[in-house]
C-alpha positions, 0 to 999 in steps of 0.5 A, a space after each residue: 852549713 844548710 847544705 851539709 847537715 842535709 847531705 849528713 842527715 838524709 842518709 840516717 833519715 832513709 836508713 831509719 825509714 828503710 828500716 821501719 818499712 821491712 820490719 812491717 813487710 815482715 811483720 804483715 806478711 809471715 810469721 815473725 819470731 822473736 828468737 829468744 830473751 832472758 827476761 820472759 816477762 819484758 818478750 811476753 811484753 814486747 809481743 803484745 805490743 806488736 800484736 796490739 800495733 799490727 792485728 796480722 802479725 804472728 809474733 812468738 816469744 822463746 827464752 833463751 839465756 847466751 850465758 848458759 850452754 844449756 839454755 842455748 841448746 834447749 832453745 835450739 832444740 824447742 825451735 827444731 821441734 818445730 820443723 820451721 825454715 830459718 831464713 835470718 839469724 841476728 845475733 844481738 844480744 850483749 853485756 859491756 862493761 859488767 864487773 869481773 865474773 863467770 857465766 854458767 859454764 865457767 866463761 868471763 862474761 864478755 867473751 861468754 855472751 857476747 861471743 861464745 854463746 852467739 858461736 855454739 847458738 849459730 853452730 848449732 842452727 847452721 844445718 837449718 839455715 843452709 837449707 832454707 836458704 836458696 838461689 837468689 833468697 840466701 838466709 843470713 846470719 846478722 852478727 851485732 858488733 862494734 866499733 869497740 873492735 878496733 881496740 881489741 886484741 884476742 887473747 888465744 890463750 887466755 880468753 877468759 882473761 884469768 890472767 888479768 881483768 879489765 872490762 874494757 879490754 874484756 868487751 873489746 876482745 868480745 866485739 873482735 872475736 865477733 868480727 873474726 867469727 862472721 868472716 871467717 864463718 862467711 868464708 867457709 859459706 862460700 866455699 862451700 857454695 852454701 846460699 847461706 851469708 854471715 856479715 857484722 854491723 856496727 849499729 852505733 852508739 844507741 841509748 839503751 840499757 847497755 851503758 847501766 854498768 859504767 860507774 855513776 858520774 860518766 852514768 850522768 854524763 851518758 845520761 845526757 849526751 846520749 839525749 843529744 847525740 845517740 841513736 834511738 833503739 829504733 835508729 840503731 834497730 834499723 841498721 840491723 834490719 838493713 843487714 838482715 834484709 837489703 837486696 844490697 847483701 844479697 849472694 854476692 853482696 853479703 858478707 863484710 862490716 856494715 854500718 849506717 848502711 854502708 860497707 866499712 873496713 874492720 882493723 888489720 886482726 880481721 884480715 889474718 886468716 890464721 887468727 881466724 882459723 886459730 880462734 874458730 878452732 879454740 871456741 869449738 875446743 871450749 864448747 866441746 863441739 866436733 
C-alpha cells in the first residue's frame, strides 16, 4: 500500500514543485504581466503580494472583462500600445455552472466567457505571438479546460442554448468548444510553419471559487470534500505552468491535451475535423471578425 500511494504521489509532488520553480524563474528573470482580471482591486492585490514576496519582479495589472467584446478589444489595444513581445498566452478565465443569462454582447454565459471571449482575445493577439516566437523558443497559447468535456456536445445552431437551458450542459459545451478551438488553432499553426503552439490542460478538480454557484447543500458538501480531495490553487496553478513552460511541449512536443503533466486523450467530437472547422467558422460569424 506504502508503495503505491509513493508511485501516486510522487509525480503530483514534482508537478507541483516544477511549477513553483518556473513561476519564480519568470518572476526573478523578465517582466512578468499578469494578462488582465475584472476585478481591479483583487489584481491590484495580487501584484502587490508579488512585489512584496519577490523585490526583483516587474509585475503589471491590466482589466479585462471576457464577458464584453469591447472590454477584451480595448485590453488588446492598451497591450499593443505598448510594442511588447508576447511569448505565453493562458486562457483562464471561467463561470460554471451560473444561472441562465446573457454576457454584454447578447451571448449565454458559459459559451461567452469561457469560449467566445477567450477565441476573439487569441484572434486578436495571434499576429503578436507569431512574431515573438522563434525556432527553438515557440510562443504558446495554454487554453484551461476540462474534463467536463467529455460530456459536452456542441450545438452549432443553437450555441447560445435559446432553445433550451441547462447550466451543466451550458458548461460542458463551453469546455468542448475550448478543446476543438485549441487543436484546431494548433493545426492551422503548423501548417503554416508558425513557431507558434496551442495546447489544452485539465488542471483538475481545484478548490476555489469557481463552484460558489452550485445550490446550497452540494455547497457544503463541496465545502468539505474539496479539503480533502481537491487541489490547491497553487497544485492546480502548477499544471497550467507546466503547460506554459516545459521543454517537453516545446515545436514538435506541443499541441494536445495535458493534464497532471502528461498527454491525454480528448473524447471522439475532438477528433472530427469537420466539427472543428464548422465551429471555428461559426465563432468568427458571431464575432463579426473576417
Amino acid at each position: 500500500m506504502l508503495s503505491a500511494a509513493r508511485s501516486c504521489l510522487l509525480p503530483i509532488i514534482r508537478l507541483y514543485l516544477l511549477g513553483i520553480k518556473v513561476l519564480l524563474v519568470q518572476l526573478l528573470s523578465r517582466p512578468f504581466r499578469l494578462p488582465g482580471g475584472r476585478d481591479e482591486q483583487e489584481g491590484l492585490l495580487a501584484v502587490r503580494r508579488i512585489c512584496e514576496e519577490y523585490k526583483e519582479a516587474k509585475v503589471e495589472f491590466s482589466k479585462l472583462d471576457l464577458a464584453s467584446l469591447q472590454s477584451i478589444r480595448q485590453f488588446v489595444q492598451r497591450f499593443r500600445e505598448q510594442d511588447l513581445p508576447l511569448n505565453i498566452l493562458i486562457n483562464n478565465a471561467g463561470v460554471m455552472l451560473v444561472p441562465e443569462g446573457r454576457t454584454e454582447d447578447g451571448f449565454e454565459q458559459h459559451i461567452g466567457v469561457n469560449y467566445l471571449g477567450h477565441f476573439l482575445l487569441t484572434w486578436l493577439l495571434l499576429d503578436t505571438l507569431k512574431d515573438s516566437g522563434k525556432c527553438g523558443h515557440f510562443s504558446r497559447v495554454v487554453n484551461v479546460s476540462s474534463s467536463a468535456h467529455r460530456v459536452g456536445k456542441i450545438g452549432l445552431n443553437d450555441l447560445n442554448s435559446c432553445g433550451y437551458y441547462s447550466s451543466h450542459a451550458a458548461y460542458c459545451q463551453s469546455k468542448l468548444a475550448q478543446l476543438l478551438f485549441s487543436s484546431h488553432l494548433h493545426q492551422e499553426l503548423q501548417r503554416g510553419g508558425f513557431p507558434l503552439s496551442s495546447c489544452a490542460v485539465d488542471p483538475g478538480m481545484v478548490d476555489t471559487a469557481l463552484y460558489r454557484h452550485l445550490g446550497t447543500p452540494l455547497c457544503l458538501v463541496q465545502s468539505a470534500v474539496a479539503r480533502l480531495l481537491f487541489r490547491t490553487p497553487a497544485e492546480g496553478a502548477s499544471t497550467v505552468l507546466l503547460a506554459a513552460l516545459s521543454p517537453a511541449l516545446e515545436g514538435e512536443g506541443g499541441g494536445g491535451y495535458w493534464t497532471t503533466g502528461r498527454r491525454e486523450m480528448t473524447s471522439p467530437p475532438t477528433f472530427d475535423p469537420q466539427l472543428k472547422l464548422s465551429l471555428w467558422e461559426t465563432s468568427v460569424q458571431l464575432l463579426g471578425l473576417q
